[in-house]
C-alpha positions in Angstrom: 71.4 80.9 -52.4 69.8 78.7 -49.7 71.0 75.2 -51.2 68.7 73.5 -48.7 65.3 74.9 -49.9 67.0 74.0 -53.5 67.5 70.7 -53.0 63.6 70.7 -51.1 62.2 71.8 -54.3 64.2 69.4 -56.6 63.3 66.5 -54.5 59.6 67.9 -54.8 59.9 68.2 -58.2 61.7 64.9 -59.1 58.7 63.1 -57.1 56.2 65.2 -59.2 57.5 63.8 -62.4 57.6 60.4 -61.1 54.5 60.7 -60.4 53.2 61.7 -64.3 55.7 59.0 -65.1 54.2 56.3 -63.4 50.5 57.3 -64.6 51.5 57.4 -68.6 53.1 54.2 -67.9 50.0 52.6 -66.7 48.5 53.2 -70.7 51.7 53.5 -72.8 54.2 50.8 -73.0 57.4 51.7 -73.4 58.6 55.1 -74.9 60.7 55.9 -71.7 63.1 58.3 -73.4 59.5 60.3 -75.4 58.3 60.6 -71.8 60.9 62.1 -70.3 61.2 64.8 -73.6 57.7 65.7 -73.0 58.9 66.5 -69.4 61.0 68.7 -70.5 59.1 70.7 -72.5 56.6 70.6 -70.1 58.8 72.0 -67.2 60.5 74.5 -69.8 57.5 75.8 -71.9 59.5 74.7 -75.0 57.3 73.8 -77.9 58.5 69.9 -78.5 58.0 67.9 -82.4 57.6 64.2 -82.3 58.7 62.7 -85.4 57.5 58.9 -86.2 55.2 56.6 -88.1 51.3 56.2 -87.3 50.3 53.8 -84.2 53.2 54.8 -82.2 51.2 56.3 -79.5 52.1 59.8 -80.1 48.2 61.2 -79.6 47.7 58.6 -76.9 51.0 59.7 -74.6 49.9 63.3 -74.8 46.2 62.7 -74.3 47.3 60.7 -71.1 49.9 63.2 -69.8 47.3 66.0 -69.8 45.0 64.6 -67.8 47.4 63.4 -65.6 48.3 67.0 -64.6 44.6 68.3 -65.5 45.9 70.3 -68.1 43.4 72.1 -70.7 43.8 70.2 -73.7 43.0 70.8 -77.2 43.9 68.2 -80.5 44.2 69.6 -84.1 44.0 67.2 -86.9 46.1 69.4 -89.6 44.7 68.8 -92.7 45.6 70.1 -96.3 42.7 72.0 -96.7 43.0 73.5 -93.2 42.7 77.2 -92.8 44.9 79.8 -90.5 41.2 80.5 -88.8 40.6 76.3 -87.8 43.8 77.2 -85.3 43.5 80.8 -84.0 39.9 81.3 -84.1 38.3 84.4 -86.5 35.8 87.0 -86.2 31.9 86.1 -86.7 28.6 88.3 -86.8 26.3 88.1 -83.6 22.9 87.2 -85.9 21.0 89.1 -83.2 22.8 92.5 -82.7 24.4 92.8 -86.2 27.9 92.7 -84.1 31.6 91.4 -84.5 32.6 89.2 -82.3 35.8 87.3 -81.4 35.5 83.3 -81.6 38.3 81.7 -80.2 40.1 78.6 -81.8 41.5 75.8 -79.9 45.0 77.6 -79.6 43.5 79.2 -76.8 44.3 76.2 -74.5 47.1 74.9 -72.0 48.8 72.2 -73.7 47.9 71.7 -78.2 48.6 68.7 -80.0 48.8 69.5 -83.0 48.6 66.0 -84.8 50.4 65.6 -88.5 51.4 69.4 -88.2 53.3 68.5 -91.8 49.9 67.6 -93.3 48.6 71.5 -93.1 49.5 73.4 -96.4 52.8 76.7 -95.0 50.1 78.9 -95.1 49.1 77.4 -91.7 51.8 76.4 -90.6 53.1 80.8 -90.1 49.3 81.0 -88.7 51.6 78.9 -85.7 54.5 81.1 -85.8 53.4 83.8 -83.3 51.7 82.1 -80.8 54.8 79.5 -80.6 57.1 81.9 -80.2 55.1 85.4 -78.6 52.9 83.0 -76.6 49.7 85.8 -78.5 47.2 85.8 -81.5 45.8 88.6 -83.9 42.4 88.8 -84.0 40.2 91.6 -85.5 42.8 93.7 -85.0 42.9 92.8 -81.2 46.2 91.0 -79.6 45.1 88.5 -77.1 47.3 86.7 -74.8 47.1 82.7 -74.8 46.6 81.0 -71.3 49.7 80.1 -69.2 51.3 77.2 -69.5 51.0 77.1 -73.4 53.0 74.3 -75.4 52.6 72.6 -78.5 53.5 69.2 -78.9 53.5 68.3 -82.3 53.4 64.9 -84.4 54.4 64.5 -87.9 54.9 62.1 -90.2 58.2 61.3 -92.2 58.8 63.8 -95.1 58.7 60.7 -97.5 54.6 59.5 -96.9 52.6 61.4 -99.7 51.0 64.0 -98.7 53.2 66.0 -95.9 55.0 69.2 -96.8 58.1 70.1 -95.3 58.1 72.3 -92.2 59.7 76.2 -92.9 63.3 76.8 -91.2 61.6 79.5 -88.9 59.1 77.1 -87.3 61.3 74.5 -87.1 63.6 76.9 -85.0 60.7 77.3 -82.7 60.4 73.7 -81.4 63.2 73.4 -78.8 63.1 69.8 -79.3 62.6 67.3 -82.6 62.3 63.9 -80.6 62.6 60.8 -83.9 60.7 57.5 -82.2 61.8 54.5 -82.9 58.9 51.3 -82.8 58.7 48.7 -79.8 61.5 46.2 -79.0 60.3 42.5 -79.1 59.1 42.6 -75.4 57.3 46.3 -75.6 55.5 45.1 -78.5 54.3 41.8 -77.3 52.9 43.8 -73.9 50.9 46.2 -75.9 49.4 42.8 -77.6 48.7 41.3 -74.5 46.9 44.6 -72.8 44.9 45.0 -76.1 43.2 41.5 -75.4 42.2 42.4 -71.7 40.5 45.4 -72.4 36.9 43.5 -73.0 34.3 45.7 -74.6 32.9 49.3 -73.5 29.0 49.1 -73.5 26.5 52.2 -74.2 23.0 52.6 -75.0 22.3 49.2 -75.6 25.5 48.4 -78.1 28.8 47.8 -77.5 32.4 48.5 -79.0 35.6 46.7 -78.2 37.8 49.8 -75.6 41.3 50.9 -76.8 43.9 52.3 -74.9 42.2 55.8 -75.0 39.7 54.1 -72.5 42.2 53.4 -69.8 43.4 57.1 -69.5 42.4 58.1 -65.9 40.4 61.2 -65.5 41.8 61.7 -61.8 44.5 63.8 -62.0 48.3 62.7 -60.0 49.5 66.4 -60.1 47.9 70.2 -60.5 49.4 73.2 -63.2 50.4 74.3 -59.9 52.4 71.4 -59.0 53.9 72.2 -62.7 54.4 75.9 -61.7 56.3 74.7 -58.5 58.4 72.0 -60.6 59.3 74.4 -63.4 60.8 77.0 -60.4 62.7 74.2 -59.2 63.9 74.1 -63.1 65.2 77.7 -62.9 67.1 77.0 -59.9 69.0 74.7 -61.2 73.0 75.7 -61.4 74.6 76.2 -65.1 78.5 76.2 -64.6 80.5 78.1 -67.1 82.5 75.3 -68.4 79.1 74.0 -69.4 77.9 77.4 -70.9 81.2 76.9 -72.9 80.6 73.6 -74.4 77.0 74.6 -75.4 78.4 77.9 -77.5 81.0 75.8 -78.6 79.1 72.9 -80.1 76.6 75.7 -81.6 79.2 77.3 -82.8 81.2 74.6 -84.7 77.9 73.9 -86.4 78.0 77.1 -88.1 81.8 76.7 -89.1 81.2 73.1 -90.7 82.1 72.7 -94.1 79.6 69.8 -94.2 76.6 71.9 -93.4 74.6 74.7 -95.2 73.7 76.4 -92.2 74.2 75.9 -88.5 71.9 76.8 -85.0 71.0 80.0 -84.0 71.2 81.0 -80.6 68.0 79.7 -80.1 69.7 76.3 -80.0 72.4 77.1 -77.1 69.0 78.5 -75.1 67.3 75.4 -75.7 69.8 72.9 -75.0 71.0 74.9 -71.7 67.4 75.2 -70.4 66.4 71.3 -71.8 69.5 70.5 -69.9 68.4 71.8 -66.6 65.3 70.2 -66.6 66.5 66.6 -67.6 68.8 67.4 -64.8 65.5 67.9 -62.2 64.2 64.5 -64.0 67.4 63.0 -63.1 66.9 64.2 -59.3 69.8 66.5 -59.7 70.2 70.3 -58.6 73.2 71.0 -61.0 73.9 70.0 -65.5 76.4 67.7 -66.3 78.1 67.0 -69.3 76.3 63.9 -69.9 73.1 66.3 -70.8 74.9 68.0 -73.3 75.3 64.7 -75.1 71.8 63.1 -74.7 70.4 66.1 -75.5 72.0 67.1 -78.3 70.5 65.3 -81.3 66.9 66.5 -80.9 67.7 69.9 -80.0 70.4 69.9 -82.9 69.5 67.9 -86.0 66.4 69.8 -87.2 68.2 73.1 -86.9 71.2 72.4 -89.2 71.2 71.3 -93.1 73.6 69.5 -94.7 75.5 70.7 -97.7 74.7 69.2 -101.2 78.3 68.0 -101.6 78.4 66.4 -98.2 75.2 64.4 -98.5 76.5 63.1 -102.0 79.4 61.9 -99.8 77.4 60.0 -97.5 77.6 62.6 -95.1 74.5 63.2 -92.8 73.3 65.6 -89.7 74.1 62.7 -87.5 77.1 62.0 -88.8 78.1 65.6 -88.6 77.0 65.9 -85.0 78.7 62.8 -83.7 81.7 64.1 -84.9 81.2 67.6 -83.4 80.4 66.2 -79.8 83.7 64.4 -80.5 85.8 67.4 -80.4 84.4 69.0 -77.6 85.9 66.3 -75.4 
């Protein structure tokens, strides 16, 4: 392995998210830790779930991190009375020749945001299962690939607001991350204040409407998908030692053997927090995982993929509680 072009591409790709970071910085205040998660999925093609109350700039991060890499970008609003066909498209009659033909839904698209993905009734919700996971669709009996990079970022509200079902095991499984945002400390929250009374007023065809943050996304791009492309090679060449292969199986493991829990990870959640971990190591400007990865990784590649046992929860017991006390034993 040549370490020196290694390192060459690293460096190259640690500038390249610095880059994206400085751009979303310029329209959202704070969120430093939700950045970086999107960077990850972004330079893993992991699917990524932001959980969080309305107005914490979930729609307006992804939005700005798009254009910042001149990504294709599609938004879907779920809705209860959504149907499979508003995401993947369906087939429609050509008027003129009496024909089928294939209309495409906004799935077919680089990066989805799929906004309150909780509000959608489980019927849509599988209609996301195989293009998360088989990166495909079913139409009219035809399989069509989706464009390359996919990713779904999704938002959704707490299971408590009215109105929100609860998302199946399965496509919880398929998000390699479940980021939980927190709002604004004092200072974040007073800056968000004072940009909103600088932004004056946005002026078309002879009216006028105060601008929002939305206005200040740049359309000019700091990066290409093939910047991306190069960044997300520099990802797979980052080195994995065995001892941390180890811990990983181990923690996923001892999730499984808890008497506090219903039901552990799947593999799927040693793959995510192995490949999340080499590209929060490229973030970090680092050619090689650490332990520390394991650790601030854990919780959101972990929590949503465990449930806690009846008994245990009347105990006080929770997944975080659970965790914390795993990641204790691995030392």
């Amino acid at each position: 392995m040549n370490t020196h072009t290694d390192s060459a591409a690293v460096r190259a790709a640690h500038q390249f998210v610095a880059d994206v970071r400085t751009r979303v910085g310029k329209v959202v205040v704070g969120q430093d830790v939700v950045v970086e998660r999107v960077m990850v999925a972004l330079l893993t093609g992991g699917h990524l779930l932001l959980q969080g109350m309305p107005g914490l700039a979930k729609t307006l991060l992804v939005n700005t991190l798009a254009k910042a890499i001149h990504l294709d970008f599609r938004r879907i609003q779920f809705t209860v009375d959504m149907l499979p066909s508003d995401i993947v498209g369906s087939e429609v009659v050509d008027q003129k020749s009496g024909d089928f033909r294939i209309h495409r839904g906004p799935v077919f698209t680089n990066l989805l945001l799929a906004d309150e993905i909780n509000r959608a009734s489980p019927k849509v919700q599988g209609a996301m299962l195989e293009a998360m996971q088989e990166r495909k669709v079913t139409l009219g009996g035809q399989t069509m690939r989706l464009p390359t990079p996919f990713l779904v970022i999704a938002t959704q509200n707490p299971v408590e607001q009215s109105g929100t079902f609860e998302l199946p095991e399965a496509q919880l499984d398929r998000f390699m991350l479940l980021h939980r945002l927190g709002y604004p400390d004092r200072d974040e929250e007073q800056d968000i204040l004072q940009r909103q009374l600088g932004m004056g007023l946005r002026k078309e065809d002879g009216g006028a409407v105060p601008r929002t943050a939305f206005d200040m996304i740049e359309d000019s791009p700091v990066g290409s998908p093939a910047d991306l492309v190069a960044a997300m090679e520099a990802v797979q060449g980052v080195h994995v030692s065995e001892v941390f292969l180890r811990h990983a199986v181990e923690l996923v493991r001892r999730t499984r053997e808890s008497k506090d829990l219903d039901f552990g990870c799947s593999p799927r959640a040693g793959l995510a927090l192995v490949n999340a971990a080499r590209a929060r190591a490229v973030i970090r400007g680092r050619d090689y995982v650490t332990p520390e990865d394991i650790f601030d990784l854990a919780e959101d590649v972990v929590l949503h993929r465990i449930r806690v046992s009846y008994e245990a929860a009347a105990s006080g017991q929770t997944g975080a509680k659970v965790l914390e006390s795993i990641l204790a034993g691995l030392g």
